[in-house]
C-alpha positions, -999 to 999 in steps of 0.1 A, spaced: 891 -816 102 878 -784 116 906 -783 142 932 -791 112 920 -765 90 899 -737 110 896 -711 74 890 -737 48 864 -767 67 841 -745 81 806 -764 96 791 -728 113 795 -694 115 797 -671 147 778 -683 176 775 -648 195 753 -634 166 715 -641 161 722 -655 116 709 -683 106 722 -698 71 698 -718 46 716 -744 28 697 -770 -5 716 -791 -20 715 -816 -49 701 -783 -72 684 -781 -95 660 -803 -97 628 -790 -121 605 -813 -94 614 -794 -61 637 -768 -71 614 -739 -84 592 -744 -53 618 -741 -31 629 -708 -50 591 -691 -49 593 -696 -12 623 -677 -6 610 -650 -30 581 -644 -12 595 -644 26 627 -624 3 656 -648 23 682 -652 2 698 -689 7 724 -708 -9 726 -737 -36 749 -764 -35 748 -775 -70 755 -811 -88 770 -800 -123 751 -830 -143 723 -814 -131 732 -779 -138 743 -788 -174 704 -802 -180 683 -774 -162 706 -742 -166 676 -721 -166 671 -724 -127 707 -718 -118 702 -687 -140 669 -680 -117 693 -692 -81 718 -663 -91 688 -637 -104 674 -638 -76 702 -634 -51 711 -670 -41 745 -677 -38 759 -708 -56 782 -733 -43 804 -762 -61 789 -798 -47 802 -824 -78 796 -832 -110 775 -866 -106 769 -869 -70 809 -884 -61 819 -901 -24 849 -882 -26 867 -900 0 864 -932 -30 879 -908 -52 920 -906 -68 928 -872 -65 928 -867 -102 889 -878 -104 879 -856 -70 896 -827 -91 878 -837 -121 846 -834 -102 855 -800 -90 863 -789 -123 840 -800 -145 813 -787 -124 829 -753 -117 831 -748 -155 795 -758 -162 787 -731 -132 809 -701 -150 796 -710 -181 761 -703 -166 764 -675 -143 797 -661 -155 814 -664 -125 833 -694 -107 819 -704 -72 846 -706 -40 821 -726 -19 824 -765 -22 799 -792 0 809 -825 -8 781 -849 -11 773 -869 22 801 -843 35 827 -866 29 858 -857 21 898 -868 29 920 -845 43 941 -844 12 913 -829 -3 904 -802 20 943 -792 18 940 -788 -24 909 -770 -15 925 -748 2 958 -742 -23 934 -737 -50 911 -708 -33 883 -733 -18 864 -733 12 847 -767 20 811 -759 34 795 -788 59 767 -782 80 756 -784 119 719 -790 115 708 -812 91 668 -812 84 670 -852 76 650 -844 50 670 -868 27 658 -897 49 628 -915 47 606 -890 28 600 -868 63 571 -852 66 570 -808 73 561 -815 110 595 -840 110 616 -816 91 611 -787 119 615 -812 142 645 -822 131 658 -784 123 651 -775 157 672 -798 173 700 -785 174 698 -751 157 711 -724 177 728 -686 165 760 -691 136 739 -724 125 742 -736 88 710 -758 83 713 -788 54 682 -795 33 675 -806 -2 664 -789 -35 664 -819 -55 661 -859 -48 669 -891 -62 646 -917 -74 615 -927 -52 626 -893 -30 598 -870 -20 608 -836 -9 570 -824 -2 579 -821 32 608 -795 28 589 -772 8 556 -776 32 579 -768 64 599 -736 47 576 -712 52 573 -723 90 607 -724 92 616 -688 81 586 -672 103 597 -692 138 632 -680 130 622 -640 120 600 -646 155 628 -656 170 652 -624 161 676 -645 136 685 -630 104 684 -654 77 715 -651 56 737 -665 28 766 -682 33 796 -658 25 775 -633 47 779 -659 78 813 -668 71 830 -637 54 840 -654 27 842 -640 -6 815 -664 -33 828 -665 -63 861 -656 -82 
């Protein structure tokens, strides 16, 4: 896919610069999400938020606080879709729907899209890219969606395979029985061993020079 369409399915910035990009999805979530959010306040990283629009529409008050705050916000369904399961019409319909919840929120319309699990058909990264998108995966993923990791896990799993241009995947907001203790305990950690290191923890659109929102 990346091959295919090198602007539009983008899984890491440059490599020969020391930025690091922080990536939650599933936002906002009133359980992890304002934790997550005091973090990055205090360390002052600006990160960005992939967010579901059923849950937008419920808790618009902390995508209000995501864009106050500097965050950038990104498009990543309505209810949680597998894309790739999806007629065209109802992957549009997710984009859509949540895009207008978004605007109606923070006044603007986001150009980033994740799909959930990163799934997606080619098809759909080819509207995305007609209609001003850029799909958004990742090249480290923290895991942290998995087996209810613990802080020590989550760096592990971070560390891995992080290295300069990286966008890391974790998780502002869980599903049922999901416990995201463990991403807010290793954040801190994770933002100093990367400042120690010399990367410069960035959003996004500063990692990919892509414009947010439209």
């Amino acid at each position: 896919m990346k091959r295919k369409f090198p602007s539009v399915f983008m899984t890491n910035g440059a490599r020969d610069q020391k930025k690091v990009a922080l990536t939650f999805d599933d936002a906002p979530d009133p359980r992890y999400t304002p934790a997550i959010l005091d973090v990055l306040a205090q360390y002052e990283v600006c990160a960005t938020f992939f967010v579901v629009g059923d849950r937008a529409a419920k808790h618009p008050d902390l995508v209000a606080r995501m864009m106050r705050e500097g965050h950038i916000i990104g498009n990543h369904s309505f209810n949680h879709a597998v894309f790739s399961t999806l007629s065209m019409y109802q992957f549009e319909q997710q984009i859509w729907k949540t895009d207008g919840i978004i605007q109606k929120i923070i006044g603007v319309s986001p150009t980033l899209i994740r799909p959930p699990y990163g799934d997606l058909l080619s098809k759909q990264v080819s509207w995305g890219k007609e209609n001003g998108f850029t799909i958004v995966n990742w090249d480290v993923d923290s895991e942290d969606w998995k087996k209810n990791p613990s802080s020590a896990r989550v760096l592990a799993n971070i560390k891995r395979t992080l290295q300069p241009g990286s966008i890391v995947l974790q998780h502002a907001g869980g599903g049922e029985g999901q416990d995201l203790s463990g991403t807010i305990q290793a954040l801190p950690l994770l933002i100093e061993q990367l400042q120690s290191n010399g990367y410069d923890l960035v959003t996004l659109p500063e990692l990919l020079g892509k414009e947010p929102y439209r």
